[in-house]
C-alpha positions in Angstrom: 126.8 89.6 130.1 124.3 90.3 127.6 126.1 91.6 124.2 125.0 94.4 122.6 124.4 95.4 119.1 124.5 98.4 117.4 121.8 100.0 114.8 125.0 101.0 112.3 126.2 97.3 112.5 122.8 96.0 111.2 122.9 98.3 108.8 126.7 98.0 107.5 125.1 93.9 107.3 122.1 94.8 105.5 124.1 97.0 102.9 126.4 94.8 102.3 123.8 91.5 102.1 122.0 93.3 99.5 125.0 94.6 97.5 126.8 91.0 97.5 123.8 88.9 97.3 121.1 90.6 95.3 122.7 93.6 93.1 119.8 93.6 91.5 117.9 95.8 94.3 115.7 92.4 94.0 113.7 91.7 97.5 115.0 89.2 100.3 112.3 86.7 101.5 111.8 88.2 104.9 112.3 84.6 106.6 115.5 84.3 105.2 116.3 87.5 106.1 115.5 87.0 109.4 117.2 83.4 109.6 120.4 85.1 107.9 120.3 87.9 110.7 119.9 85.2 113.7 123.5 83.0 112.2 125.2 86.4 112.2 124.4 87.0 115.5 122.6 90.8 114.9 119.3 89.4 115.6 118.0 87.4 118.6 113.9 84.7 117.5 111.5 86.5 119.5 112.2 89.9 119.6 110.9 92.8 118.7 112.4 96.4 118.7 115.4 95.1 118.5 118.6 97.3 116.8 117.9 94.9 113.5 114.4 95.9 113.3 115.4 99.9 113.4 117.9 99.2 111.1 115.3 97.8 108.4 113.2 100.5 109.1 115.6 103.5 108.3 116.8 101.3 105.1 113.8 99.0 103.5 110.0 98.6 102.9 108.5 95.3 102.9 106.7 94.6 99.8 104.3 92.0 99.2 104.4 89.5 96.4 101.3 88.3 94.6 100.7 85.0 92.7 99.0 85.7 88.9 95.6 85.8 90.4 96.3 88.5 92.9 96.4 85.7 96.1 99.4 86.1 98.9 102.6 84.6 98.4 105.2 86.1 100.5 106.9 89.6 101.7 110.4 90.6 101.0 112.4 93.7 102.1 113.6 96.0 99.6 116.2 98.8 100.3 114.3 102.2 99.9 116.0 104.1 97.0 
């Protein structure tokens, strides 16, 4: 039996990873977001669509952050204020 997970679970997870972890309103690497999702079970590699990904739609952006000389480093989530 395939277990199901709700939108309001991802986002009761992602409120409270961002209120325990980063207080701050600072932004979560995206690939540690994602590998933090996966060990709590609210997000299954490979999938898209998924409850998890509407849940960081209706509560982040993803925001992209620059080295000093304006090349790519990484994305991170933010919760939208």
């Amino acid at each position: 039996m395939e277990k199901v997970i709700r939108i309001e679970w991802c986002e009761n997870w992602i409120k409270a990873l961002f209120e325990k972890h980063y207080p701050q309103m600072s932004g979560i690497y995206t690939g540690l977001f994602w590998e933090l999702a996966e060990k709590a079970g609210l997000w299954v590699r490979g999938t898209y669509g998924s409850p998890m990904s509407k849940a960081l739609s209706n509560l982040t952006n993803v925001e992209t952050v620059n080295g000093k000389d304006g090349e790519f480093l990484y994305d991170v989530f933010k919760l939208k204020k």
